[in-house]
C-alpha positions as CSV (number, residue, x, y, z in Angstrom):
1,X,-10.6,76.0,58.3
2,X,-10.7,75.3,62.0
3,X,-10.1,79.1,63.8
4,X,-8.9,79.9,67.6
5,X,-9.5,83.2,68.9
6,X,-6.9,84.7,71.3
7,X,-8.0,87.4,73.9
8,X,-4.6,89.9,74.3
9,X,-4.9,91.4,77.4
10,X,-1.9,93.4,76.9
11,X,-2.3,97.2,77.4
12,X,1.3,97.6,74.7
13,X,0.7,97.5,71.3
14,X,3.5,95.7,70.0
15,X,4.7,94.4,73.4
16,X,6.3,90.3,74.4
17,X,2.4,88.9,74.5
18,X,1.7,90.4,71.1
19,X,4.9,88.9,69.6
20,X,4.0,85.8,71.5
21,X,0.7,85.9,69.7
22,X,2.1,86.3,66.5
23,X,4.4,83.3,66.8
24,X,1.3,81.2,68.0
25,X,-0.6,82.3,64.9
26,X,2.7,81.0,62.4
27,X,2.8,77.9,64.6
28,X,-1.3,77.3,64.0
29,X,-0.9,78.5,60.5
30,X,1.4,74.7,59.8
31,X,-1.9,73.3,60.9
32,X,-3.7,74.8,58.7
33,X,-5.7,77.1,61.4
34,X,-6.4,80.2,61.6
35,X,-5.4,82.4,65.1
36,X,-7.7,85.7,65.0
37,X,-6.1,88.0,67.6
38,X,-8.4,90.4,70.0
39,X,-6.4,93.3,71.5
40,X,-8.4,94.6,74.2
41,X,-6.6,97.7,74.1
42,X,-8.0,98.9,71.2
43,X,-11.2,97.9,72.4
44,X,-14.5,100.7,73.4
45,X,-14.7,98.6,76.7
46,X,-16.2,100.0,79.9
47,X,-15.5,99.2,83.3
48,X,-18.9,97.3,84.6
49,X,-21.2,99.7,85.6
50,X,-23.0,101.1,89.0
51,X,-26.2,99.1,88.9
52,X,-25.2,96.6,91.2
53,X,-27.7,93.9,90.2
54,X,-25.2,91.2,88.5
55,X,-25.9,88.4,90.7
56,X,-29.8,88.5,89.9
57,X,-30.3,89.8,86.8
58,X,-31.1,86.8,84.0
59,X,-30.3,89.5,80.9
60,X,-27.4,90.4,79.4
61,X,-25.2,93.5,80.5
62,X,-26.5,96.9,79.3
63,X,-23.2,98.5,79.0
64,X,-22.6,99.5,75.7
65,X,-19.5,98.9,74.6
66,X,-17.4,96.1,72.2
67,X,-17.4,93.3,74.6
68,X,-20.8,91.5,73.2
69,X,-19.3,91.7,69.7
70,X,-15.5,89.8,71.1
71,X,-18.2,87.4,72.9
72,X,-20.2,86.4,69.3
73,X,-16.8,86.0,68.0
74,X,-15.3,83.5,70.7
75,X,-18.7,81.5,70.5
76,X,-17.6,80.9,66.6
77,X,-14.5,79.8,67.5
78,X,-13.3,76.4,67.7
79,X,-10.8,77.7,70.3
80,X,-10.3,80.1,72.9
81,X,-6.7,81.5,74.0
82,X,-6.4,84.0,77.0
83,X,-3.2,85.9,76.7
84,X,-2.3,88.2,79.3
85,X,0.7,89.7,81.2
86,X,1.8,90.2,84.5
87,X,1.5,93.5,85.4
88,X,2.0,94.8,89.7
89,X,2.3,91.0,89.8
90,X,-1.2,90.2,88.8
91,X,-2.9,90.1,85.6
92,X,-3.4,93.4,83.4
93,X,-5.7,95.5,83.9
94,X,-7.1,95.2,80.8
95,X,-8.1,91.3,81.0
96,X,-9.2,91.7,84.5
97,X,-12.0,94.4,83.5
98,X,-12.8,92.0,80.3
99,X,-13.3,88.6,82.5
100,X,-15.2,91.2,84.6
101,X,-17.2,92.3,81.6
102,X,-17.6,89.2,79.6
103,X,-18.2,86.5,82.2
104,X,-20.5,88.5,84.8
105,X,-22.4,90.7,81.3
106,X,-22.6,87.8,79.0
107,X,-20.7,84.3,79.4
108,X,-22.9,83.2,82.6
109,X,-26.2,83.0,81.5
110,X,-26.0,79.7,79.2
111,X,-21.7,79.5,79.3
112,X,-21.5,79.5,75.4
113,X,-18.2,78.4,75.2
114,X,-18.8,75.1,76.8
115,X,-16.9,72.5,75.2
116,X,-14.9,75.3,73.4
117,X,-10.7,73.9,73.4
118,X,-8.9,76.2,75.5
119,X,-5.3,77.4,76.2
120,X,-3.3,80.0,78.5
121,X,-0.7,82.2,77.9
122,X,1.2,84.4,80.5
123,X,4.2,86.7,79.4
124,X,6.1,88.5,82.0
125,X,9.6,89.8,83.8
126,X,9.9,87.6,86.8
127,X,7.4,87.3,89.7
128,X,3.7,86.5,89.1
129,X,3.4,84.4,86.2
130,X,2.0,81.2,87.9
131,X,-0.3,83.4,89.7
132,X,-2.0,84.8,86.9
133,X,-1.4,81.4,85.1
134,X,-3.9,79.7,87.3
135,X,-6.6,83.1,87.2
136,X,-6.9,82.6,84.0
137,X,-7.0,78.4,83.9
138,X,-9.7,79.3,86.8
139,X,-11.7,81.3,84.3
140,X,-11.3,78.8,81.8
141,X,-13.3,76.2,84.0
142,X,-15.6,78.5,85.1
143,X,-16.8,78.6,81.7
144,X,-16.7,75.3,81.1
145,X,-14.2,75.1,78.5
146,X,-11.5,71.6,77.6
147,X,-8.4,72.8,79.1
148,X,-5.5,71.4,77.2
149,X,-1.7,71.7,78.5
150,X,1.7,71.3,77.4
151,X,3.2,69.8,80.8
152,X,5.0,73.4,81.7
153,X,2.5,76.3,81.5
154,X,2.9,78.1,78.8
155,X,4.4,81.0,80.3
156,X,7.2,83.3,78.3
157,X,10.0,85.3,80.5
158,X,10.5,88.7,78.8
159,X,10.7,92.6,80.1
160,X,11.4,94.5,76.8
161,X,9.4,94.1,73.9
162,X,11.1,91.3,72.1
163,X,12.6,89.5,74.6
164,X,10.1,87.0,74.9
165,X,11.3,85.5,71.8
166,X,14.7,85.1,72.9
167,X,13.1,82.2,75.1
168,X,13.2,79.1,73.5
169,X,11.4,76.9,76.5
170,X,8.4,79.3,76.6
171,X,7.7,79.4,73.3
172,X,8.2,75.5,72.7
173,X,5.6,75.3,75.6
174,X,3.5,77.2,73.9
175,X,3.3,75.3,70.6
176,X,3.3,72.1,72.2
177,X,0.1,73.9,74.0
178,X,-1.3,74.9,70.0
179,X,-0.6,71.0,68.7
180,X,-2.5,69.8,71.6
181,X,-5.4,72.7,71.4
182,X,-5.6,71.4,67.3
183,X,-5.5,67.9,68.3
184,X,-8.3,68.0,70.8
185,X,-10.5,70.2,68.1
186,X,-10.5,67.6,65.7
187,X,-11.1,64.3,68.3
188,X,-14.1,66.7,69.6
189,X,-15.4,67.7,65.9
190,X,-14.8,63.5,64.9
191,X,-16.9,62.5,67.5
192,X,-19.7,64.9,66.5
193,X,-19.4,63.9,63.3
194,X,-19.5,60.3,64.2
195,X,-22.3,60.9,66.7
196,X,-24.1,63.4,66.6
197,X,-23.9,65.3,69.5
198,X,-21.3,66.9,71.9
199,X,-18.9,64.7,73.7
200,X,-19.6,66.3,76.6
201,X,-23.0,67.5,78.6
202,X,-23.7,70.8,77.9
203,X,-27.6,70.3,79.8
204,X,-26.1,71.8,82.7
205,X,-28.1,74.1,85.1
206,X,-25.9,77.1,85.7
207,X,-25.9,80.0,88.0
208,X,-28.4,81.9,85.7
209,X,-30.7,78.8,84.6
210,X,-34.0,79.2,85.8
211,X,-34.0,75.8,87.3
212,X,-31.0,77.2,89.3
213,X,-33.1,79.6,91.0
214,X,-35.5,77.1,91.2
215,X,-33.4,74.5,93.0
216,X,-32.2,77.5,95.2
217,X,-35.7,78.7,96.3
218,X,-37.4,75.7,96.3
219,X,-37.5,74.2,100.3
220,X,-35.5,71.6,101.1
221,X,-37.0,68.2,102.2
């Protein structure tokens, strides 16, 4: 069974991107997928530490905390979702400190979730929601991921908790988001199959390959 992790960067327990979630995971479910849902909230996740030495260090973060486990967990996956709400018209809190923790600890150092099918979710009142929309699709490429869409964003108006499903054009972006996510997870998986190897290059120097530093020491001419 094919599986897609989603990140919930809700601080609410059982608030709109939760339901969304769970609507997502019924949706995936007719495609015979399974959704595994992170809630950063109940996470043991630190804010990144003092030591100041992120942007040289070639080692993975220190901090000890949950975020290496959720990171093992989305490398598994055939799928990532970020889900997040708008909160003082950005993103939470909560998903800020874990694209904080996750990309700058862990994710930068060989990007494994190259090639990984991704999708965005943004739940929310009013203002904001492309704004955080496009954080999170700027993360997404960051790390290399296939960004699929479902021509809107899939972004779901809502202020009290189950409101969100009162809006039938969010959520009918969002599962035309899930159909496409399943249908680029299978063409990718086919064409290993078929081949052999990735469909796309994953030999990449990055910001943390040593023939990045390398290129960046070495003098020019």
């Amino acid at each position: 069974m094919r599986r897609i992790v989603a990140i919930n960067g809700s601080e609410r327990a059982e608030g709109n991107t939760l339901g969304v979630l769970e609507h997502a995971a019924t949706t995936l479910a007719t495609r015979s997928v399974e959704l595994e849902i992170v809630r950063l909230a109940e996470l043991r996740m630190g804010p990144c530490g003092p030591c100041g030495d992120c942007n040289s260090r070639t080692v993975a973060c220190e901090v000890d905390d949950d975020i290496a486990d959720v990171v093992r967990r989305m490398t598994a996956a055939d799928g990532i979702i970020y889900a997040a709400p708008v909160h003082g018209f950005g993103t939470s809190a909560l998903m800020q400190a874990f694209i904080e923790r996750s990309g700058v600890g862990y994710l930068r150092f060989d990007r494994p979730l190259t090639n990984k099918v991704a999708g965005v979710i943004v739940t929310g009142r009013r203002y904001a929601h492309t704004e955080v929309h496009s954080h999170l699709v700027t993360n997404v490429m960051l790390n290399r991921m296939v960004l699929v869409g479902s021509g809107f964003p899939a972004i779901v108006y809502g202020n009290q908790p189950g409101d969100a499903e009162h809006d039938d054009e969010g959520l009918q972006m969002v599962d035309r988001m899930l159909h496409r996510m399943v249908d680029m997870i299978e063409v990718l998986h086919e064409h290993r199959e078929l081949t052999g190897r990735d469909g796309l290059d994953t030999d990449l120097a990055n910001e943390r390959d040593d023939r990045w530093f390398a290129a960046r020491s070495s003098p020019i001419g």
